[in-house]
C-alpha positions in Angstrom: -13.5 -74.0 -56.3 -15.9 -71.7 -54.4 -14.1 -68.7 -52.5 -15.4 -68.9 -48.7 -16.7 -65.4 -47.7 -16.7 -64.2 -43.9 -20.0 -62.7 -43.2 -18.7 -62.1 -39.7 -16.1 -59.1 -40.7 -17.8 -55.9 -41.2 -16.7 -53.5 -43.2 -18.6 -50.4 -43.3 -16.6 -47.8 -45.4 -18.4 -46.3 -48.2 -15.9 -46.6 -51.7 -17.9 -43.4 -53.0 -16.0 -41.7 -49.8 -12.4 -43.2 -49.8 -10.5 -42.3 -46.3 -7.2 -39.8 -46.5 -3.9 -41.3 -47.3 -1.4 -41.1 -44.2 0.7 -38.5 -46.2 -2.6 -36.1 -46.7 -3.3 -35.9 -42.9 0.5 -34.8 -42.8 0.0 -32.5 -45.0 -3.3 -31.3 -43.4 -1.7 -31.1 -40.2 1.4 -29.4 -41.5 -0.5 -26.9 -42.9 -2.7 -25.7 -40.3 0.2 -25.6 -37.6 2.1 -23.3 -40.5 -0.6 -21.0 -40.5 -1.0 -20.6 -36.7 3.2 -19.8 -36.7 2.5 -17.3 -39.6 -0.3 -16.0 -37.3 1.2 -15.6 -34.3 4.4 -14.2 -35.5 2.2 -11.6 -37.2 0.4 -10.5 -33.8 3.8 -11.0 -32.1 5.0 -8.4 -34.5 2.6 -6.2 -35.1 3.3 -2.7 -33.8 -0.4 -1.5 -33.3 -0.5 -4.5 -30.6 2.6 -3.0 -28.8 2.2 -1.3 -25.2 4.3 2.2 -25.5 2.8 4.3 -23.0 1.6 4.2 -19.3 -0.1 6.6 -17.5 -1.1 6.8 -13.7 -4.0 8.7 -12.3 -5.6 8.9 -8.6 -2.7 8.8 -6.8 -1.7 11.7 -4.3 0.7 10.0 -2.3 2.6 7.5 -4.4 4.8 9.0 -7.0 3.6 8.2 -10.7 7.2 6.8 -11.7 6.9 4.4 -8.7 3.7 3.1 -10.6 5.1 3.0 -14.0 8.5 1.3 -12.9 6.7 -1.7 -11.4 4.4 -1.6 -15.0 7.3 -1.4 -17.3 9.1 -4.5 -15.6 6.2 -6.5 -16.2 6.0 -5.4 -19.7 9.9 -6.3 -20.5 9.2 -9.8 -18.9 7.0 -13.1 -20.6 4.0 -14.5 -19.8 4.0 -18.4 -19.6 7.8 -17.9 -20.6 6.8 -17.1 -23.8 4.9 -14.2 -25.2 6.3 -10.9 -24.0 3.7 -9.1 -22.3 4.6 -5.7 -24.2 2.4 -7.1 -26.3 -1.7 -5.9 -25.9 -3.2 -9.6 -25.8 -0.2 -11.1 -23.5 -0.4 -8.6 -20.9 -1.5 -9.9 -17.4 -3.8 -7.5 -15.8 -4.3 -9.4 -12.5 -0.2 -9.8 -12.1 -0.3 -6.2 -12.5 -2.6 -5.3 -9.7 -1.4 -8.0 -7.3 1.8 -6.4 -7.5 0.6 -3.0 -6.9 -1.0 -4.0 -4.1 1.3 -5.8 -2.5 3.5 -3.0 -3.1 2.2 0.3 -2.1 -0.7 -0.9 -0.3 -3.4 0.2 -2.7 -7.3 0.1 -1.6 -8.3 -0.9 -5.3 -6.2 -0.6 -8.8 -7.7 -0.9 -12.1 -6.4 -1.4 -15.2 -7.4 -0.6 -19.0 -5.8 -1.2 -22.1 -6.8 1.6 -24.8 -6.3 1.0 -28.2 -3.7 -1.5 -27.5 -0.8 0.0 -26.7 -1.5 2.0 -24.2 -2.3 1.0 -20.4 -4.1 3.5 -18.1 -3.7 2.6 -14.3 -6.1 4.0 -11.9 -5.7 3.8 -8.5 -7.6 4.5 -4.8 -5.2 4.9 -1.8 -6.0 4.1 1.5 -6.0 7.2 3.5 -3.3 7.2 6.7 -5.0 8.3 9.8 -1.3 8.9 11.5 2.3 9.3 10.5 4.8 7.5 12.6 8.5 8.7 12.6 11.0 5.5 13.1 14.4 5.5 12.4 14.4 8.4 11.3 12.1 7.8 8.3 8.1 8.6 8.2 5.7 6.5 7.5 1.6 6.3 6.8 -0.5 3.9 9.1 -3.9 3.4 8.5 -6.9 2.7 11.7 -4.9 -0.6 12.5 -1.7 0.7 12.8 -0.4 -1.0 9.6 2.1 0.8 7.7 1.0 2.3 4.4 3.9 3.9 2.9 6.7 5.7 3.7 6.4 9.2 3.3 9.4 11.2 2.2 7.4 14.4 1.3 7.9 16.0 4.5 12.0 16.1 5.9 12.8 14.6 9.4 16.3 15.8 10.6 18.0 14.6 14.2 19.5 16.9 16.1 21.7 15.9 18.7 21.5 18.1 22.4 24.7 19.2 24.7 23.5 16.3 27.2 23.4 14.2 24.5 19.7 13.2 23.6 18.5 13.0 20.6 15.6 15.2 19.0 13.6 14.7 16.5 12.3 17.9 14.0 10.0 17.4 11.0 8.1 19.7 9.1 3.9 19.0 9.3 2.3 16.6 7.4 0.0 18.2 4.9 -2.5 16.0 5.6 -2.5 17.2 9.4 -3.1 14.1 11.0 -1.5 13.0 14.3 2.1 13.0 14.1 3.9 10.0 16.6 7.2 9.2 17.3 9.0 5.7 17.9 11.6 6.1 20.2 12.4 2.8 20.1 13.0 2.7 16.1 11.2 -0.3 15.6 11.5 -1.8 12.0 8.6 -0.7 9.8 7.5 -2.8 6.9 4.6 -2.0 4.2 1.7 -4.0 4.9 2.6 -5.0 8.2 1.8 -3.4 11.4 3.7 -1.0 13.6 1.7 0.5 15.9 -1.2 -1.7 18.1 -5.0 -0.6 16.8 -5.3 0.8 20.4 -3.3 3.0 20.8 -3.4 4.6 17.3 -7.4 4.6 17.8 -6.5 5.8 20.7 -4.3 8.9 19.6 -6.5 9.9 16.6 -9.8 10.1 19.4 -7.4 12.1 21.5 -5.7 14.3 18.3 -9.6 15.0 17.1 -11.1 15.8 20.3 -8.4 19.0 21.2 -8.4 19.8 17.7 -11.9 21.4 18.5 -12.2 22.2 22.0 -7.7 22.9 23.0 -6.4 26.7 22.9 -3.2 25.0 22.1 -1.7 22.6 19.5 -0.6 19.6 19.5 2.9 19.1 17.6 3.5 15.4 18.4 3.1 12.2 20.3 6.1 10.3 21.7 5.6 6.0 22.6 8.7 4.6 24.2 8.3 1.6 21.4 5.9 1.0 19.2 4.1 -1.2 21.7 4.5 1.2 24.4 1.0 2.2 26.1 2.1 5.4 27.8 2.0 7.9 25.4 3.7 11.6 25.8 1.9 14.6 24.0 4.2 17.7 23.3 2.4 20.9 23.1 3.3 24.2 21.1 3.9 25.8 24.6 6.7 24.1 25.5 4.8 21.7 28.7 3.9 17.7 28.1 0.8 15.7 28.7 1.1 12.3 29.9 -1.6 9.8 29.0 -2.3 6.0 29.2 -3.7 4.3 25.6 -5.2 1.6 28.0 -7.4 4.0 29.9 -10.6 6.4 28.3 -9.5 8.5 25.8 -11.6 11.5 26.1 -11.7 11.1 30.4 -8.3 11.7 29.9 -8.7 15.0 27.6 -11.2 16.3 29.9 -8.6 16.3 32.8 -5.7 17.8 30.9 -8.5 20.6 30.1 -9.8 21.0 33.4 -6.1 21.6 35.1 -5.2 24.0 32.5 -8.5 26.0 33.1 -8.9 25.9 36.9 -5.6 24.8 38.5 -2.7 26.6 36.3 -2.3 29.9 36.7 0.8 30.7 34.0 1.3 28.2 31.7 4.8 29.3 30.7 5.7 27.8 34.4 4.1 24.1 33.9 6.3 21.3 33.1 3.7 18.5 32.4 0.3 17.3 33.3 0.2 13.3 34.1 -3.2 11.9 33.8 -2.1 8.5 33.3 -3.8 7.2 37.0 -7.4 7.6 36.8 -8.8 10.1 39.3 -4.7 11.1 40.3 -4.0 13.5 38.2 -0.4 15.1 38.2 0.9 18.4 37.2 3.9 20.6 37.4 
């Protein structure tokens, strides 16, 4: 009897090329995943791929251990819950700077890895135009009035009067920009603002212009609160200038130098000079 053939199923394997068993894929399979464990443990392991050292450069107002704290977290913790991140190849550079910015405020941060185990971390503060004095703790605002950092490089002590009131002394900012005091002690947060972009642009324009032209220094500026638009300006000679942020900044230090040249006489007599009302100007 004939055997029918089916010329309808195709079979196209080649018997000079016979296909892998099931158990040699396995095998294949178990192999190569083997090797990548070998692998990996190797790198994992391997002390030339190990982060040991840390070091910080461009800073001037951040303190280098601040830096290397926040770095050496990260390195203890694991990327992807994983690999630790001690090791060279697992180390997240863009956490890193994230952090660093978010923390201290940081114009740029960048990061190398030399060698592979060790991290150099250079950084480019932004530059305060003001310190602000706020429960009794300073801090550095930029242009907008946003808080920098807090500054503990310079003390602030409060000294309590007879009557009572409370007065703040600090030493001077080396930095010798406009210092401002929050009488209200307002809660300051890095990253946030304090003071309104007025009246900080407002204080620097008046700091700068009697810087050059004043026979006198400025030691400080008082604000009632941090959003207070009258501003108080204490003098090394003992009398007080009272100004307005929402009125011309340099109108205003043109008056206070025009009373002290042509209207007082002895300044160790005047109390204050109030120039917070336009063309009524004010003086004791």
């Amino acid at each position: 009897m004939r055997k029918k053939r089916d010329y309808h199923k195709k079979r196209l394997s080649n018997p000079y090329f016979p296909k892998d068993k099931p158990r040699h894929r396995v095998r294949k399979w178990f192999l190569c995943v083997s090797i990548l464990i070998i692998a990996l443990v190797f790198i994992l392991r391997w002390d030339r791929l190990t982060i040991n050292t840390v070091t910080v450069s461009g800073n001037e107002f951040t303190e280098s251990f601040q830096i290397e704290n926040i770095i050496r977290e990260q390195l203890e913790s694991r990327r992807w819950l994983l690999f630790p991140q001690r090791n060279a190849l697992f180390f997240s550079e863009g956490a890193a700077k994230r952090q660093l910015k978010e923390q201290f405020q940081f114009e740029s941060v960048r990061i190398s890895v030399k060698d592979f185990s060790s991290i150099t971390i250079d950084v480019t503060e932004r530059r305060p135009v003001a310190a602000v004095i706020t429960n009794g703790v300073r801090y550095h605002v930029d242009g907008r009035g946003v808080v920098i950092r807090e500054f503990s490089g310079v003390p602030v002590i409060t000294e309590t009067t007879e009557n009572g009131t409370d007065v703040i002394r600090s030493g001077q900012d080396s930095l010798s920009v406009p210092e401002i005091i929050d009488q209200g002690n307002d809660d300051a947060t890095i990253g946030e603002q304090l003071i309104p972009e007025l009246t900080v642009a407002f204080i620097v324009t008046v700091h700068s212009e009697l810087k050059g032209r004043a026979d006198f220094e400025v030691v400080r500026y008082i604000l009632g609160g941090a959003k207070d638009t009258e501003v108080t300006m204490i003098t090394s000679e003992g009398w007080e200038a009272r100004l307005n942020s929402l009125e011309k900044p340099l109108a205003q230090t043109e008056a206070v130098l025009m009373v002290l040249r042509d209207k007082v006489a002895d300044r160790d007599t005047l109390e204050y000079i109030d120039v917070r009302y336009g063309d009524k100007i004010y003086y004791q």
